[in-house]
N, CA and C atoms as an extended XYZ file, in Angstrom:
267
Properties=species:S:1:pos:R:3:atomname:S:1:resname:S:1:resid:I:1 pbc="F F F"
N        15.894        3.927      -10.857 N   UNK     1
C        14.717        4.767      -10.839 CA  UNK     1
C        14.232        4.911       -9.400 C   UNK     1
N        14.256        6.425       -8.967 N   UNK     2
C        13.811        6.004       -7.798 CA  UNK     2
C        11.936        6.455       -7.807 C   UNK     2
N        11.553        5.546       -6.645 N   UNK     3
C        10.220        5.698       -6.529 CA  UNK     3
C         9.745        6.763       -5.183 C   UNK     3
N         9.076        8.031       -5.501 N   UNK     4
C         8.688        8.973       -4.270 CA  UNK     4
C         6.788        8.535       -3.322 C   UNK     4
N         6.828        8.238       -2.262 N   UNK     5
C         5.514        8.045       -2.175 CA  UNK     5
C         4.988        8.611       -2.677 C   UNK     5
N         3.728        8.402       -2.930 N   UNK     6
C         2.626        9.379       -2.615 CA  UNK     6
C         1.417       10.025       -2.162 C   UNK     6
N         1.799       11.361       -1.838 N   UNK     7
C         0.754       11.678       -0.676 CA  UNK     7
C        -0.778       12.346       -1.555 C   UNK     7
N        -1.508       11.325       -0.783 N   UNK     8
C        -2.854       12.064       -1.335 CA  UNK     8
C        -3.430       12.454       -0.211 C   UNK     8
N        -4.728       13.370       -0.926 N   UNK     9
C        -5.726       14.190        0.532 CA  UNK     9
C        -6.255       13.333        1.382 C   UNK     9
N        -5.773       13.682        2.910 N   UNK    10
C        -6.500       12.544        3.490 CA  UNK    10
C        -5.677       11.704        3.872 C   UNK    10
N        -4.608       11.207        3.746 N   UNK    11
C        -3.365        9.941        3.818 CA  UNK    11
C        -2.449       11.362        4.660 C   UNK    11
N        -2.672       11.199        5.889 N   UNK    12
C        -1.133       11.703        6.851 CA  UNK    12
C        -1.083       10.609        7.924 C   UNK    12
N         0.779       11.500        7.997 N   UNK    13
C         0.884       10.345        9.157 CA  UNK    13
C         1.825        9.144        8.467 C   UNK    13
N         2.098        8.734        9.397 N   UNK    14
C         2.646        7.128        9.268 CA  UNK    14
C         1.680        6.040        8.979 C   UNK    14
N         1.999        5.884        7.681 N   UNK    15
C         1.183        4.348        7.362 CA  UNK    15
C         0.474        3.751        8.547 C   UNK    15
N         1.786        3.349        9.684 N   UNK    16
C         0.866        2.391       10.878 CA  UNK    16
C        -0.571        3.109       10.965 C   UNK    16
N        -0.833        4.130       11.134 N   UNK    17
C        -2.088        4.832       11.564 CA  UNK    17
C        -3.024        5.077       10.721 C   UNK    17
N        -2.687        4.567        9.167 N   UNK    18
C        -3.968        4.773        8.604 CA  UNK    18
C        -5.272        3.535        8.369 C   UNK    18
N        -6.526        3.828        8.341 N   UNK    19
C        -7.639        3.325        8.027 CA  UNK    19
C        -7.254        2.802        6.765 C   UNK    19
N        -8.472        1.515        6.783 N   UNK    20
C        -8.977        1.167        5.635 CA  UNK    20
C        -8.949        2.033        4.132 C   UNK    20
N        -9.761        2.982        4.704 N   UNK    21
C        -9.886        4.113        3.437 CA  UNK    21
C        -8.918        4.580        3.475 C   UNK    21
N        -7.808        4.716        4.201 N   UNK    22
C        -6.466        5.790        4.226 CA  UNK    22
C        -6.089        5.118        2.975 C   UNK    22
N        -5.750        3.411        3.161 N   UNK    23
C        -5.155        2.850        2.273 CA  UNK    23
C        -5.637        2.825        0.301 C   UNK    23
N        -6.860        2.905        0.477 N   UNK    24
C        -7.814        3.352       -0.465 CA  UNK    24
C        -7.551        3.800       -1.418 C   UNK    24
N        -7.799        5.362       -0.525 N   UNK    25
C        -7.162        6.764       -1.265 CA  UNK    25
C        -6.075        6.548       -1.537 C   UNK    25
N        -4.736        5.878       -0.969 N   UNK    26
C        -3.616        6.390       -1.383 CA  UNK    26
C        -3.560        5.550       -2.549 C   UNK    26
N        -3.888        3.967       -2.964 N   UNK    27
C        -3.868        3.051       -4.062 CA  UNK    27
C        -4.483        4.302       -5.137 C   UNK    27
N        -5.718        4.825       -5.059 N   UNK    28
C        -6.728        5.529       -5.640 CA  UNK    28
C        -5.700        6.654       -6.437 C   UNK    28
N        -5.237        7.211       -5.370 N   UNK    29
C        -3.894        8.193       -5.907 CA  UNK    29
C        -2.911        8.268       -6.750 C   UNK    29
N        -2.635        6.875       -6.593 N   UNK    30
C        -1.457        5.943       -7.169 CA  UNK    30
C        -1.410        5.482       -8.456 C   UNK    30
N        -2.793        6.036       -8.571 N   UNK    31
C        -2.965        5.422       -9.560 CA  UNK    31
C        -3.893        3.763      -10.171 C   UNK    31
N        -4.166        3.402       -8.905 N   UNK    32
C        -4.494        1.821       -9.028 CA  UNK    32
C        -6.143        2.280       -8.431 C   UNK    32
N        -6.682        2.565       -8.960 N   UNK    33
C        -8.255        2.897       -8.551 CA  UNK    33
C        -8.983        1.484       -8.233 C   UNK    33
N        -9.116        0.671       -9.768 N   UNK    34
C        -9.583       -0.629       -9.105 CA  UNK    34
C        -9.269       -1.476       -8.507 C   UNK    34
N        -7.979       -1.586       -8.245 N   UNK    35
C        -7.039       -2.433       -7.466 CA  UNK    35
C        -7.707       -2.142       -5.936 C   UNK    35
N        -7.017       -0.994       -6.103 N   UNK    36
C        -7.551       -0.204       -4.282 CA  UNK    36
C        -8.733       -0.969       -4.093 C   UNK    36
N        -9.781       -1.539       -4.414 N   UNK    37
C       -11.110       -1.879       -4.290 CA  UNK    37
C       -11.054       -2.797       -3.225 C   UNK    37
N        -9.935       -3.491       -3.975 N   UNK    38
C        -9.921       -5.266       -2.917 CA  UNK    38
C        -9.116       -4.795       -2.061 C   UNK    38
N        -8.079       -3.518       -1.680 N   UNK    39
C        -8.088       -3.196       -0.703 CA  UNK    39
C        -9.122       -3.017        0.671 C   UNK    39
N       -10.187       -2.548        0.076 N   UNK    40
C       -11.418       -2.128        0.876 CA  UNK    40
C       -11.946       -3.800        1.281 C   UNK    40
N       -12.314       -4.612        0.241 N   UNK    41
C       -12.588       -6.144        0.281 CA  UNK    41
C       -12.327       -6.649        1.611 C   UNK    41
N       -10.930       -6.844        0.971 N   UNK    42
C        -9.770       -7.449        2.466 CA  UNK    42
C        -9.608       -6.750        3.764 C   UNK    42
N       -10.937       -5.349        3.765 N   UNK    43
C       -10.219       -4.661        4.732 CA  UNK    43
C        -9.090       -4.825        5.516 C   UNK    43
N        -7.837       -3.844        4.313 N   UNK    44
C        -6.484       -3.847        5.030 CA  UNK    44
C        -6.432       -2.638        4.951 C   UNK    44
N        -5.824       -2.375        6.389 N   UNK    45
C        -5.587       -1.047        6.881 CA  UNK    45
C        -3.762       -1.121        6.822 C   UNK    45
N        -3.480        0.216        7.579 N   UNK    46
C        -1.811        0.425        7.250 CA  UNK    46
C        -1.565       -0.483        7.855 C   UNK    46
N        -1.728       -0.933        9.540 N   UNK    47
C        -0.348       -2.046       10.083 CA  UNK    47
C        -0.871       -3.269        8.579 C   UNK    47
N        -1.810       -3.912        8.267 N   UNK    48
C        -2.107       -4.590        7.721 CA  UNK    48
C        -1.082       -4.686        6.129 C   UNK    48
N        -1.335       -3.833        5.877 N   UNK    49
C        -0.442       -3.100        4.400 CA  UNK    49
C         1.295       -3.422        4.915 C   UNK    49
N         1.734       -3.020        6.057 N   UNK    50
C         2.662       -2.692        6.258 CA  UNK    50
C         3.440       -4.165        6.660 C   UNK    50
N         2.729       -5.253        7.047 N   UNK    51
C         2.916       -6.339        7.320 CA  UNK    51
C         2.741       -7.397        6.197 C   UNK    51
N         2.261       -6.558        4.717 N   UNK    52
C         1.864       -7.535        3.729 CA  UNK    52
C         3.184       -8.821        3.481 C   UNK    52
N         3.448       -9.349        2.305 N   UNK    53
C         4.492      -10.019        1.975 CA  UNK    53
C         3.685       -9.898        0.449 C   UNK    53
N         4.933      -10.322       -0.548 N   UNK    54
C         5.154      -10.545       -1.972 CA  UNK    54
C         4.117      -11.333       -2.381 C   UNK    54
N         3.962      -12.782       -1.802 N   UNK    55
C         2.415      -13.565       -2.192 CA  UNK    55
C         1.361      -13.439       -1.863 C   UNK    55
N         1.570      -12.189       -0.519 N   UNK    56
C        -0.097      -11.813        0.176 CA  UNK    56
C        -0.610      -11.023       -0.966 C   UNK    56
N         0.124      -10.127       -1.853 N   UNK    57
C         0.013       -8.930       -2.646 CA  UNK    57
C        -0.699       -9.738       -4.332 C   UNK    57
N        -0.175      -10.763       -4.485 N   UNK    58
C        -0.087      -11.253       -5.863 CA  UNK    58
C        -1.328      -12.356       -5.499 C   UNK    58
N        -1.028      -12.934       -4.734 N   UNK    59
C        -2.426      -14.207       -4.943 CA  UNK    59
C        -3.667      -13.690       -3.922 C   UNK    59
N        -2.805      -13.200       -2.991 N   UNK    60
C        -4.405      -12.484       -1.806 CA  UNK    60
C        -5.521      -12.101       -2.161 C   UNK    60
N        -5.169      -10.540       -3.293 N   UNK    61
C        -6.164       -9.956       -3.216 CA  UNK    61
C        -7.156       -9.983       -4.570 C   UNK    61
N        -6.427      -11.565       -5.069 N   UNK    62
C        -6.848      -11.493       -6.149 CA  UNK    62
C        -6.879      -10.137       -7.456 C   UNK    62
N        -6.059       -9.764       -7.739 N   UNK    63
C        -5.540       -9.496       -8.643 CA  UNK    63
C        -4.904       -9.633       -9.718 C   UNK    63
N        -4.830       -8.751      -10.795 N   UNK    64
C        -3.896       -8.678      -12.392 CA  UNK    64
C        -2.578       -8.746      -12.048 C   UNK    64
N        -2.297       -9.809      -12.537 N   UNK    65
C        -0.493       -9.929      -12.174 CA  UNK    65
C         0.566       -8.559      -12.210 C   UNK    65
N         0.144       -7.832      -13.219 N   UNK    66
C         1.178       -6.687      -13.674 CA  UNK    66
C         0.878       -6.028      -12.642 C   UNK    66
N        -0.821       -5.080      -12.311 N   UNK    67
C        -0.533       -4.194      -11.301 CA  UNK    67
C        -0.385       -4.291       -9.652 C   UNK    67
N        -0.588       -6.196       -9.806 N   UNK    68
C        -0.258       -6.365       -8.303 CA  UNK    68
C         1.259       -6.468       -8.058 C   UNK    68
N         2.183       -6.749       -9.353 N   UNK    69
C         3.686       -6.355       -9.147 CA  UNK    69
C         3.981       -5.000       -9.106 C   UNK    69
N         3.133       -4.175       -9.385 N   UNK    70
C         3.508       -2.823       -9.366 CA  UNK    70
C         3.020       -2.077       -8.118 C   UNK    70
N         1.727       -2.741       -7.520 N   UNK    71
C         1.791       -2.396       -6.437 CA  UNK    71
C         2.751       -2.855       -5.240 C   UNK    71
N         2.991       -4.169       -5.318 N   UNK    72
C         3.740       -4.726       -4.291 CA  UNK    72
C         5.618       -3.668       -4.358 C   UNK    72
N         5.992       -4.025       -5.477 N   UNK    73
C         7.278       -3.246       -5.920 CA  UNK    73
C         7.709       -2.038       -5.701 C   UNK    73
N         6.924       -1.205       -6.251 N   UNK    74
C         6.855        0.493       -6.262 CA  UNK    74
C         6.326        1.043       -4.971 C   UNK    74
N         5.210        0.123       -4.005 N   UNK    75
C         4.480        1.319       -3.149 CA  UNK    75
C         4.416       -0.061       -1.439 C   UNK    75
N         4.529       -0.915       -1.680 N   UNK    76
C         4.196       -1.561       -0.281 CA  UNK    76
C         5.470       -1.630        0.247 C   UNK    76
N         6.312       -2.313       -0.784 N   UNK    77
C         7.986       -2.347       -0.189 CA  UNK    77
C         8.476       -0.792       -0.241 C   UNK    77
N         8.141        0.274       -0.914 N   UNK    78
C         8.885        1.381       -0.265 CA  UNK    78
C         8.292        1.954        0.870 C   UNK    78
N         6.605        1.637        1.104 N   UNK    79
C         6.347        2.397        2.597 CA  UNK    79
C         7.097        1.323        3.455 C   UNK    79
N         7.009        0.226        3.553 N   UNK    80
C         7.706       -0.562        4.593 CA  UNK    80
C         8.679       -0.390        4.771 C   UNK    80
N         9.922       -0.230        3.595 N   UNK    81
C        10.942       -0.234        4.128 CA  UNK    81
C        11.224        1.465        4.230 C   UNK    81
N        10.846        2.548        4.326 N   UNK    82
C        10.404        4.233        4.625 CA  UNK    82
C        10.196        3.707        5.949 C   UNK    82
N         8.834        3.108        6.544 N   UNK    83
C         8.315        3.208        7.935 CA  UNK    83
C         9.324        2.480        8.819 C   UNK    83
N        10.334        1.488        8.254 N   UNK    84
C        10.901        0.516        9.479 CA  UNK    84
C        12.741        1.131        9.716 C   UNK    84
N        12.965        1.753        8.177 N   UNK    85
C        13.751        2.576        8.669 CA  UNK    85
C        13.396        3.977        9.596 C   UNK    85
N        12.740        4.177        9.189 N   UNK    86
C        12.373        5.338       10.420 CA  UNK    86
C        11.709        5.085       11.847 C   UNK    86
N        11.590        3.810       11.899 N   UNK    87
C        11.746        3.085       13.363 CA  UNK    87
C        13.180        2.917       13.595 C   UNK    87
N        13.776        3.002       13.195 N   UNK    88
C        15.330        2.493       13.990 CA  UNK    88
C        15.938        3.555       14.413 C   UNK    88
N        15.729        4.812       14.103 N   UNK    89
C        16.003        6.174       14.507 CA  UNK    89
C        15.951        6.420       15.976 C   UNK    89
């Protein structure tokens, strides 16, 4: 299955460069409205997001096990690994 980002209003650019709220909106987008919240909490911005790891995602932000695997799975590991392959270019 493959997974396509996604772009919401407001989210351009390369992850590295987005705000707090960049990250927000795009959870918000994603589908994960309350999740996104403790995004805002933790104020994590993109390098922040982009530097997460598997247990920062699941025990960090305090979250529901299911949608913090679905966030970590589907949307942190594909912008990371999207943004770091397109650093090697």
């Amino acid at each position: 299955m493959r997974t396509k980002i996604i772009k919401s209003e407001g989210v351009n650019g390369s992850p590295v460069n987005w705000t707090v709220s960049d990250v927000v909106s795009y959870f918000t987008a994603a589908g994960f409205p309350e999740q996104a919240a403790a995004f805002r909490t933790q104020e994590i911005d993109g390098k922040s997001l982009l530097l997460m790891q598997r247990n920062d995602v699941l025990t960090g932000l305090s979250i529901r096990l299911g949608p913090a695997l679905k966030i970590y799975e589907r949307h942190v590991k594909v912008l990371q690994k999207t943004h770091f392959e397109d650093d090697d270019c």
